[in-house]
C-alpha positions in Angstrom: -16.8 -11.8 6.9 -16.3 -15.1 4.8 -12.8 -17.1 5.6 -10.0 -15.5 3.0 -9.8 -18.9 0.7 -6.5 -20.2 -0.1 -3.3 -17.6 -0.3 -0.9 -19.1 -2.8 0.2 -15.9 -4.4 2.2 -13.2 -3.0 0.2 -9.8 -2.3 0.8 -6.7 -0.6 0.5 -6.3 2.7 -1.1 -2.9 2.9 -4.1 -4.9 0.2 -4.7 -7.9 2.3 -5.0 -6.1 5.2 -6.9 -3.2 3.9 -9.1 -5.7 2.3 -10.0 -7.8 5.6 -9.7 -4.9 8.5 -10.2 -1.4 6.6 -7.9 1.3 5.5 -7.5 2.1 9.5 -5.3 -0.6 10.5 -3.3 -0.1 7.6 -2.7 3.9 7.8 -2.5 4.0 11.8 -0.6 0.4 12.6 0.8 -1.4 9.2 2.1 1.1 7.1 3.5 3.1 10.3 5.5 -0.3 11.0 6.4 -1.5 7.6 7.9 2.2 7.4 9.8 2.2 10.1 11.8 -1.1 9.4 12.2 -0.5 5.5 11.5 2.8 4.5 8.9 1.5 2.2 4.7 1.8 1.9 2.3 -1.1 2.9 0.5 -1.2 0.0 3.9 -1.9 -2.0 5.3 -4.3 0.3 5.6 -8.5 -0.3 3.5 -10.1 2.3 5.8 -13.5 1.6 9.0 -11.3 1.6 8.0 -8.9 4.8 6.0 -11.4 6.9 7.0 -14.8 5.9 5.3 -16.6 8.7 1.7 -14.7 8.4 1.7 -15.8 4.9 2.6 -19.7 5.6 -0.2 -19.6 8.1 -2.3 -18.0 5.1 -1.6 -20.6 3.0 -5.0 -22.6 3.6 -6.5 -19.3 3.9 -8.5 -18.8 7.1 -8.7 -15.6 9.5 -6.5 -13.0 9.2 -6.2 -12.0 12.8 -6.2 -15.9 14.2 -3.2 -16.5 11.9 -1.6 -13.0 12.8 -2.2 -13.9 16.4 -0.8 -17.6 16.1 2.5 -16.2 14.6 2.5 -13.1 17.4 2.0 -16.3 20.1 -0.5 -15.1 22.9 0.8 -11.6 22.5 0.9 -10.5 25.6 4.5 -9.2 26.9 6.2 -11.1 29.7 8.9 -8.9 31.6 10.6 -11.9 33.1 11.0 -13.2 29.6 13.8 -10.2 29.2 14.1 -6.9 27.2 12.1 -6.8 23.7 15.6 -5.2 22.1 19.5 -6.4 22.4 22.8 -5.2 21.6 26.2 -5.1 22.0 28.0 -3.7 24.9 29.3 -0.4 23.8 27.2 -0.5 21.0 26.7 -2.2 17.7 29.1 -0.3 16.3 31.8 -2.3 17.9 30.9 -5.5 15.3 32.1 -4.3 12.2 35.3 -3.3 14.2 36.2 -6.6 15.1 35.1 -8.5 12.1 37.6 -6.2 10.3 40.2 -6.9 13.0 39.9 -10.4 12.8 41.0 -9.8 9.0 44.6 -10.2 7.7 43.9 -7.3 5.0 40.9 -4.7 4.5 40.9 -2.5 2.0 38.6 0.6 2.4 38.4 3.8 0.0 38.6 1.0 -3.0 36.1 1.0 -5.7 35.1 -2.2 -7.3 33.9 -1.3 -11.3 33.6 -5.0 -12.8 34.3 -8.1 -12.1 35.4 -10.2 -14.7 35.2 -14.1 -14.6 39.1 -15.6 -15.5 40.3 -19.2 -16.1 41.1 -19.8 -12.4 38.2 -17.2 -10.7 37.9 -13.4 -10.8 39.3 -10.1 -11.9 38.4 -7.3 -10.0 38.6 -3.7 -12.0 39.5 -1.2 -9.1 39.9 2.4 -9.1 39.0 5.3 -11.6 39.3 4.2 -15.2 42.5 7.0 -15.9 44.0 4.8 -12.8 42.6 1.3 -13.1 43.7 -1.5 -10.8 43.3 -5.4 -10.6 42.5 -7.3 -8.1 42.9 -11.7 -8.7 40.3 -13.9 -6.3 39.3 -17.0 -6.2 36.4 -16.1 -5.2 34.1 -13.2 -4.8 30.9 -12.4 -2.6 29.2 -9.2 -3.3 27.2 -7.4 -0.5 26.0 -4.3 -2.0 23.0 -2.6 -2.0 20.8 -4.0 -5.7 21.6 -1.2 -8.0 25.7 -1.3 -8.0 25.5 -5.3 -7.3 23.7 -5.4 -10.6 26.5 -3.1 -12.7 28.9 -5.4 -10.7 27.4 -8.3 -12.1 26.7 -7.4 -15.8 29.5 -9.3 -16.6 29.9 -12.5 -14.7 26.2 -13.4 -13.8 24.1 -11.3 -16.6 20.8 -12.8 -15.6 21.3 -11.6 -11.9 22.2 -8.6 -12.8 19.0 -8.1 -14.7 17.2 -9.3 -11.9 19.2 -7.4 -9.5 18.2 -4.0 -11.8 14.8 -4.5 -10.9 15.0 -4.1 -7.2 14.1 -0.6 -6.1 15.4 1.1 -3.3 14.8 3.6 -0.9 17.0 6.7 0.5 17.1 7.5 4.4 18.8 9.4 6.8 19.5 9.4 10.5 19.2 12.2 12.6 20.7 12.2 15.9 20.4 14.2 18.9 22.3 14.8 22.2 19.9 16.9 25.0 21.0 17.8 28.3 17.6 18.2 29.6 14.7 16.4 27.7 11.3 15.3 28.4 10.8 12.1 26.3 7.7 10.0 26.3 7.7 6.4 28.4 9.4 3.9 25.7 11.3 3.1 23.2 10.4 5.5 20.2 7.8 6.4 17.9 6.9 4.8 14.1 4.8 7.6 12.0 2.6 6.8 9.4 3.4 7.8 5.8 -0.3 9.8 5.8 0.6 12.0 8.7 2.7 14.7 6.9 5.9 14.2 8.9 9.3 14.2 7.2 10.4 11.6 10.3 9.1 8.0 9.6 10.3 6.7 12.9 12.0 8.0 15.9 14.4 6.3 18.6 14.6 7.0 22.1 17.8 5.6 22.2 19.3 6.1 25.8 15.6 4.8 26.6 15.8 1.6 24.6 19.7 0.7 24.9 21.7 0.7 28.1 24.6 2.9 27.3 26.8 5.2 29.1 25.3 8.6 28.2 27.0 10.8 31.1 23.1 12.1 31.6 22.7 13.3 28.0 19.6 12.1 26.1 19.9 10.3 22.7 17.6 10.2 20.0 17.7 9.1 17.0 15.2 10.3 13.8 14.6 8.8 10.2 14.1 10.5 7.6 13.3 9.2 3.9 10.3 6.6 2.6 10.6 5.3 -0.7 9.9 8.1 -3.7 10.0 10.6 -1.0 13.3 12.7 -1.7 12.6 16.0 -1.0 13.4 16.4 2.7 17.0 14.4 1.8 18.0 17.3 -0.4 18.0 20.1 2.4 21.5 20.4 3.4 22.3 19.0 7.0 21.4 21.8 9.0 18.2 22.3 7.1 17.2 18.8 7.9 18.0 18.3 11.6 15.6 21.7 12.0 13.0 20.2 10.0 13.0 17.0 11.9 12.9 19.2 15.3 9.9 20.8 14.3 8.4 17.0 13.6 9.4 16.4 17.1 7.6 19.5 18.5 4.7 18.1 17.0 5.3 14.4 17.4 6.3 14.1 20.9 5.8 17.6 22.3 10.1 17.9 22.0 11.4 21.5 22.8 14.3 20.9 24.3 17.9 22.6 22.2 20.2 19.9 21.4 24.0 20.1 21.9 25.3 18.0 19.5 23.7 16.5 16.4 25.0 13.9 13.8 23.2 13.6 10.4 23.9 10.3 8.8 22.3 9.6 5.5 22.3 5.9 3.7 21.4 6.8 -0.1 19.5 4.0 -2.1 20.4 1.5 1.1 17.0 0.3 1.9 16.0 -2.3 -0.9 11.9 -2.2 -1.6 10.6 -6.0 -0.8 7.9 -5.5 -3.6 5.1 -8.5 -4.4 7.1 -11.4 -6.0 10.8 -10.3 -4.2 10.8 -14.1 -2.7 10.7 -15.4 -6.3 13.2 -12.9 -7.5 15.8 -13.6 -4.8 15.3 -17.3 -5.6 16.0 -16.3 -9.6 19.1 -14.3 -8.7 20.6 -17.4 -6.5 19.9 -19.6 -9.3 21.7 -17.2 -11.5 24.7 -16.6 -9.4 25.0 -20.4 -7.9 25.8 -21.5 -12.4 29.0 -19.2 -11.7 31.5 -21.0 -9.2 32.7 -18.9 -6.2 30.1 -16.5 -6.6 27.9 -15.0 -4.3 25.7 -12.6 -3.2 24.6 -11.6 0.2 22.7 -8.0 2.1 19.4 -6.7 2.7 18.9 -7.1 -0.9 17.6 -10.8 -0.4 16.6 -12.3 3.1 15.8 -8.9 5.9 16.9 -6.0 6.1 17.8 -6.4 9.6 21.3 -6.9 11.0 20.4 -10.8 12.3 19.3 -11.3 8.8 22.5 -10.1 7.0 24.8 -12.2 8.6 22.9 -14.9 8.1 22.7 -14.4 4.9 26.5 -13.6 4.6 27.2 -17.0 6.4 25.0 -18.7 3.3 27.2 -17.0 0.9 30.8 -17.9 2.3 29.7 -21.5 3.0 28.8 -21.8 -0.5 31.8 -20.5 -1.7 33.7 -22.6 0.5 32.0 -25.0 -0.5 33.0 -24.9 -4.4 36.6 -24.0 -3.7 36.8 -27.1 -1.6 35.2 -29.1 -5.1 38.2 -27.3 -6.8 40.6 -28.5 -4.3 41.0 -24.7 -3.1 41.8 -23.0 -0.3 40.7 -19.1 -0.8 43.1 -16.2 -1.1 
């Protein structure tokens, strides 16, 4: 097979790979792995936006496989090197907790309608409208998800906002699972392509992967959701944790009864990186960074994954540090 030439555009993953290795790879290894981490379909997906390194090394084209295997390194695993996965002790679940600890006031159960640009920053419209409330800032950063960021927008970054619009999303939930006495496979869970008939996308063998304190229970966790796939997400919760257990009977051979399970669901949380979502987050920056202490920051625009969020939230407060400090500022 002749060299790919030159990859200056974006493409989609599942099309480049489908192209150069066969619709195999894709449906048994890409898609299965694209799904797990965004709830989304391979041939949908941004190469640049999803695999930003494989697509630099593509950029004076090449082989596929010498440039995926320059950005995987020698891709072979090295056990001395450490565990694959880390965490938190006690959990991940402890971060938010101390961010909002570290806080001097936190408002949860509030919600934001508009914000509306004023003389010396921002308004924000809070509550229902029979029972508005205001809230004054100097500045604002908005992390949500791309659909209520864009109605939040409408107002003081238009062009965003119509940007923003265009971002589709995908709905998920998590099921998870307590067992007394199960027999899970060696590992750390299970991704399942979007061609195999399974509601569950991906699985988690969570007191496998994490070190936690499980008191001999076994933890698992299941996703449920892919983007344009809602029927499983309607079945009420005990509908859904039975469906995923009979995924699990025929995923992983799972027969074991639970005693406890959780069902968590996200809806519309997962933004869909489609081809041309680098150029589009550039466009919405540009858009926001005209309005002074404003900005944006979430899975929307950088990763979906938690290192990538706070990076990206660390972006947005240096920036607006940065113009309250040109405005002689300090934030309130």
């Amino acid at each position: 097979m002749a060299p790919l030439r030159p990859l200056t555009e974006d493409v989609a993953v599942g099309a480049l790979v489908r192209a150069r290795l066969g619709d195999e790879v894709v449906d048994r290894l890409v898609d299965p792995l694209l799904g797990g981490v965004y709830a989304g379909l391979a041939d949908r997906l941004s190469l640049r936006a999803t695999m930003p390194a494989l697509a630099a090394c593509l950029l004076e084209g090449g082989s596929l496989v010498h440039a995926a295997r320059a950005v995987a390194g020698t891709g072979t695993y090295d056990a001395s090197a450490g565990p694959v996965f880390a965490s938190l002790r006690g959990g991940v679940g402890r971060l938010p907790i101390a961010v909002a600890a570290s806080l001097t006031d936190v408002r949860t159960g509030v919600t934001v309608r508009a914000i509306e640009r004023t003389p010396t920053g921002f308004r924000l419209i809070t509550g229902s409208v029979p029972d508005a409330g205001a809230l004054d800032a100097d500045a604002v950063i908005v992390a949500v998800p791309a659909p209520k960021a864009a109605r939040l927008l409408r107002d003081a970054a238009p062009s965003a906002a119509a940007e923003l619009a265009g971002v589709e999303t995908a709905s998920m939930a998590i099921v998870t699972f307590a067992f007394r006495d199960a027999d899970l496979p060696a590992g750390s869970g299970v991704l399942v392509g979007s061609r195999e008939g399974a509601a569950v996308k991906a699985t988690t063998f969570s007191s496998q992967k994490w070190p936690m304190a499980t008191d001999g229970l076994t933890i698992l966790r299941a996703s449920v959701g892919r983007v344009g796939e809602v029927d499983a997400l309607q079945r009420d919760d005990t509908e859904l944790a039975a469906l995923v257990r009979r995924d699990l009977r025929a995923l992983i051979g799972l027969v074991a009864e639970p005693i406890d399970t959780v069902v968590t669901r996200w809806g519309g949380g997962l933004p869909q990186y489609a081809v041309g979502h680098v150029e589009k987050v550039a466009r919405i920056r540009s858009a926001v960074a005209r309005v002074p202490g404003l900005a944006v920051a979430g899975a929307t625009y950088d990763g979906v994954g938690i290192p990538a969020t706070i990076a990206s939230a660390r972006t947005a407060v240096d920036r607006v540090l940065a113009d309250l400090a040109n405005r002689g500022e300090s934030p309130t």
